[in-house]
One Martini backbone bead per residue (centre of mass of N, CA, C, O) as a GRO file, in nm:
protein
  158
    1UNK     BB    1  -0.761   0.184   1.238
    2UNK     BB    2  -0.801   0.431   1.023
    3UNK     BB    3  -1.078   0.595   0.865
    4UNK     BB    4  -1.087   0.827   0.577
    5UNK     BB    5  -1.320   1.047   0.460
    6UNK     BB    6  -1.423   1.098   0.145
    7UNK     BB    7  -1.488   1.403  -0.066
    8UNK     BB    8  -1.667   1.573  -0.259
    9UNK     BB    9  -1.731   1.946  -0.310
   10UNK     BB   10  -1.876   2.234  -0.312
   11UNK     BB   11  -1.630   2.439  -0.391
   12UNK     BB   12  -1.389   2.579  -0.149
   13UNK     BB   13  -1.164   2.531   0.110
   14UNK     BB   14  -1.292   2.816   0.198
   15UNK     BB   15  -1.600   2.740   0.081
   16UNK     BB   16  -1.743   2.487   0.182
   17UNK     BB   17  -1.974   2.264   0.131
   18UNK     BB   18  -2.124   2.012   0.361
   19UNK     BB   19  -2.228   1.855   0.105
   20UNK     BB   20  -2.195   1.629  -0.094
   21UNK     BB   21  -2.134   1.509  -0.435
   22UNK     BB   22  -1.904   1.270  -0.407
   23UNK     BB   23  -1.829   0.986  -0.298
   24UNK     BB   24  -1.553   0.821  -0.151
   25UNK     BB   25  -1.323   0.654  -0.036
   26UNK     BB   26  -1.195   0.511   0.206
   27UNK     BB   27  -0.879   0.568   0.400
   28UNK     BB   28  -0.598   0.352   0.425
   29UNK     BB   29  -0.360   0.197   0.467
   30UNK     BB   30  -0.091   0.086   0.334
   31UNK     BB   31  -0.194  -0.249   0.243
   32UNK     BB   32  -0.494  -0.223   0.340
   33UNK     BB   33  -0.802  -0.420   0.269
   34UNK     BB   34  -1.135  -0.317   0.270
   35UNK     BB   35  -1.238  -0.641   0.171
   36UNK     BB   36  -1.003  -0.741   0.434
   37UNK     BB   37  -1.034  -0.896   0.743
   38UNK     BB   38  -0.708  -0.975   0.706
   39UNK     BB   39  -0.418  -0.809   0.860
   40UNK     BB   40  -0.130  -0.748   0.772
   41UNK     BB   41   0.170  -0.715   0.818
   42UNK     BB   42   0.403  -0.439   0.830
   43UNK     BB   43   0.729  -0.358   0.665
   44UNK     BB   44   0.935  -0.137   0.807
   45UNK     BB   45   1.173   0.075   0.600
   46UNK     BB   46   1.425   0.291   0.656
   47UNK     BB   47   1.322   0.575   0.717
   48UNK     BB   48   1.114   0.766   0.990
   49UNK     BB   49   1.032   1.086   0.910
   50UNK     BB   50   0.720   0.977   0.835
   51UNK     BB   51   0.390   0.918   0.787
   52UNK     BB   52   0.198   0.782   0.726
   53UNK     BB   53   0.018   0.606   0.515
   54UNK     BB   54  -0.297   0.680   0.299
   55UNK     BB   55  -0.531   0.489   0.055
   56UNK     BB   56  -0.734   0.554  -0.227
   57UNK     BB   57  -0.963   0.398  -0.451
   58UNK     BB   58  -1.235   0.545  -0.697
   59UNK     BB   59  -1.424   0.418  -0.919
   60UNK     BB   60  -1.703   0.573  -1.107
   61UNK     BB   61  -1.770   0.839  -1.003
   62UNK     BB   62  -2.111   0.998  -0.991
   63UNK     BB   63  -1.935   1.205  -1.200
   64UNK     BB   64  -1.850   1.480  -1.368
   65UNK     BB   65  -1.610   1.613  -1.515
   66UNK     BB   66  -1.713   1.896  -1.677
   67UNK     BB   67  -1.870   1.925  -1.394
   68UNK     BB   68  -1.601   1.967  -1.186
   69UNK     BB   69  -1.497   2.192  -1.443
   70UNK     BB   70  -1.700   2.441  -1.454
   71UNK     BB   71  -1.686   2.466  -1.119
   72UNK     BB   72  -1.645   2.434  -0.793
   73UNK     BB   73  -1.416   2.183  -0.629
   74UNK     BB   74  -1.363   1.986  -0.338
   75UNK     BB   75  -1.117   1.762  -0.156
   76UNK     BB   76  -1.230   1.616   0.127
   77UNK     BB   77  -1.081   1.479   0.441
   78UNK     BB   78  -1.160   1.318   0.707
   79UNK     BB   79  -1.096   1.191   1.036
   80UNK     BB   80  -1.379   1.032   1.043
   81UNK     BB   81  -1.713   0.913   1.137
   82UNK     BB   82  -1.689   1.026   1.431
   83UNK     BB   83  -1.568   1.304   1.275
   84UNK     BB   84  -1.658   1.431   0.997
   85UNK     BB   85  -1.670   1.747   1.083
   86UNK     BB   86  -1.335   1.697   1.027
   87UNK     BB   87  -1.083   1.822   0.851
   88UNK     BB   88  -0.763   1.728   0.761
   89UNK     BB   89  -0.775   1.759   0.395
   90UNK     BB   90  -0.761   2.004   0.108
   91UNK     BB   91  -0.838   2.021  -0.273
   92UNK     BB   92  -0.890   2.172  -0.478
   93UNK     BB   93  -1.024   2.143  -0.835
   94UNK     BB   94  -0.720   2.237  -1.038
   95UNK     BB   95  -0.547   2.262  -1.363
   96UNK     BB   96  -0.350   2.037  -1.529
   97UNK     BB   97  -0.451   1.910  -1.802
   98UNK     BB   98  -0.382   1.545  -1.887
   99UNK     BB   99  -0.270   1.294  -2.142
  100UNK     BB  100  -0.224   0.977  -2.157
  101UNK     BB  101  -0.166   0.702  -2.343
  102UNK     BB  102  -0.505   0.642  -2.354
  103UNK     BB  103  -0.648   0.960  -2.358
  104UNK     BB  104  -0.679   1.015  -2.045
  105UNK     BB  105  -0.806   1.261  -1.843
  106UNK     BB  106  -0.565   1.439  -1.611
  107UNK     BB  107  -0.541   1.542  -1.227
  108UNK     BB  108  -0.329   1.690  -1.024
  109UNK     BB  109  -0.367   1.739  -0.649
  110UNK     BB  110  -0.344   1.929  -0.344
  111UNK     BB  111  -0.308   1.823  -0.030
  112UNK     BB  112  -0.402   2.040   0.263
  113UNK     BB  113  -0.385   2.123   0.564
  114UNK     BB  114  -0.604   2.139   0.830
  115UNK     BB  115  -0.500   2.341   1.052
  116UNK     BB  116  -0.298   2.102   1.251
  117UNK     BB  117  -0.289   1.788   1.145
  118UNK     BB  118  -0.080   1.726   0.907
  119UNK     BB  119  -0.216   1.621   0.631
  120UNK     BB  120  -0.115   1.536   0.316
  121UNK     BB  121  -0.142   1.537  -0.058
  122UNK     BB  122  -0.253   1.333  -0.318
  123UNK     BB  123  -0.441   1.367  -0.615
  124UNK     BB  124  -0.602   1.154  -0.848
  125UNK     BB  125  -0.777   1.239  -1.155
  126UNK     BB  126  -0.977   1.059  -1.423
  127UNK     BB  127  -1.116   1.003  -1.724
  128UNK     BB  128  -1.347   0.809  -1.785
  129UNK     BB  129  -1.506   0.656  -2.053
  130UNK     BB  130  -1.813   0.793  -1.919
  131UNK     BB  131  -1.742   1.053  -1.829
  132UNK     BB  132  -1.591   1.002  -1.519
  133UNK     BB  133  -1.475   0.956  -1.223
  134UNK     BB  134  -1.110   0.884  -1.103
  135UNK     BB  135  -0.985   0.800  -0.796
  136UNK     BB  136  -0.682   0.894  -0.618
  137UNK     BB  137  -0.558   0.879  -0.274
  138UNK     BB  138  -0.261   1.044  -0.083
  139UNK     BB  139  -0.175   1.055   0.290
  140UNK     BB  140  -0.017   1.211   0.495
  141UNK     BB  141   0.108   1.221   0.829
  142UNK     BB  142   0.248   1.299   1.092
  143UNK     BB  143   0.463   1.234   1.252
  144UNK     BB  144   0.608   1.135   1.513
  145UNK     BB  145   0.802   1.208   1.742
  146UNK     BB  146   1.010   0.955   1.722
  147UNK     BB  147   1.004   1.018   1.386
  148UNK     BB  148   1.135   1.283   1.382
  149UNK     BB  149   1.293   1.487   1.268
  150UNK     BB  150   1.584   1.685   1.295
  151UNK     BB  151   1.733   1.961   1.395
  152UNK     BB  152   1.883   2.066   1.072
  153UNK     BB  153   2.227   2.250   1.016
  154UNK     BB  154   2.315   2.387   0.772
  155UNK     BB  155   2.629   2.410   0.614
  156UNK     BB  156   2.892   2.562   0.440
  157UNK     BB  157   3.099   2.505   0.223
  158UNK     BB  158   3.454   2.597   0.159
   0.00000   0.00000   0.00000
């Protein structure tokens, strides 16, 4: 079980500062519980042709909302803590700002694979009550050969 780390960094994926400005969870296997380690079993079930999920979630993130679209920031995930120096996907942070149900300001940006790592996936940001970041971040990870799709050409109906 691979945990990837995760950070907002200043800059962009093309420009980014390898400093961060602000760690988030790292990235676990989804139903993996972080605080608990009996790991139980996970049940797999319908087609396998995407690759593993990895999900965190990391509320009151000790950065300003206002401060994080005033500059360039973006969000990166690093390959484990043995690599640290290995971003495998990473997302500009910016876009379009919109309110839920509680007047909440939330933004959702797409994670895109660094190099060929193969994963992707989307982060989901809003201000917390505090004008803090909360973060949950989804990645996907490459199928195995195992469980690739099928090379599959559609046929045209007449």
């Amino acid at each position: 079980m691979t945990a990837h780390p995760a950070h907002i960094h200043l800059g962009t994926c093309a420009d980014l500062d390898p400093n961060p400005v602000a760690p988030l969870q790292s990235l676990l296997p989804i139903g993996v519980n972080p605080d608990d380690d009996d790991v139980q079993t996970q049940e797999t079930l319908g087609v396998l042709t995407v690759g593993p999920v990895a999900y965190s979630e990391t509320d009151d993130v000790d950065f300003d909302w206002d401060a994080m679209l005033e500059t360039s920031h973006a969000l990166a995930v690093h390959e484990s803590d043995e690599n640290i120096q290995n971003y495998i996907a990473c997302g500009d942070i910016g876009g379009v700002v919109f309110s839920d149900d509680d007047d909440e300001r939330n933004l959702v940006i797409g994670l895109h694979p660094v190099g060929e790592s193969g994963f992707s996936g989307i982060a989901f940001l809003s201000k917390d009550d505090d004008g803090d970041v909360d973060v949950e971040v989804y990645l996907v990870g490459a199928p195995s050969d195992a469980n690739a799709a099928p090379d599959v050409s559609a046929t045209p109906a007449n």
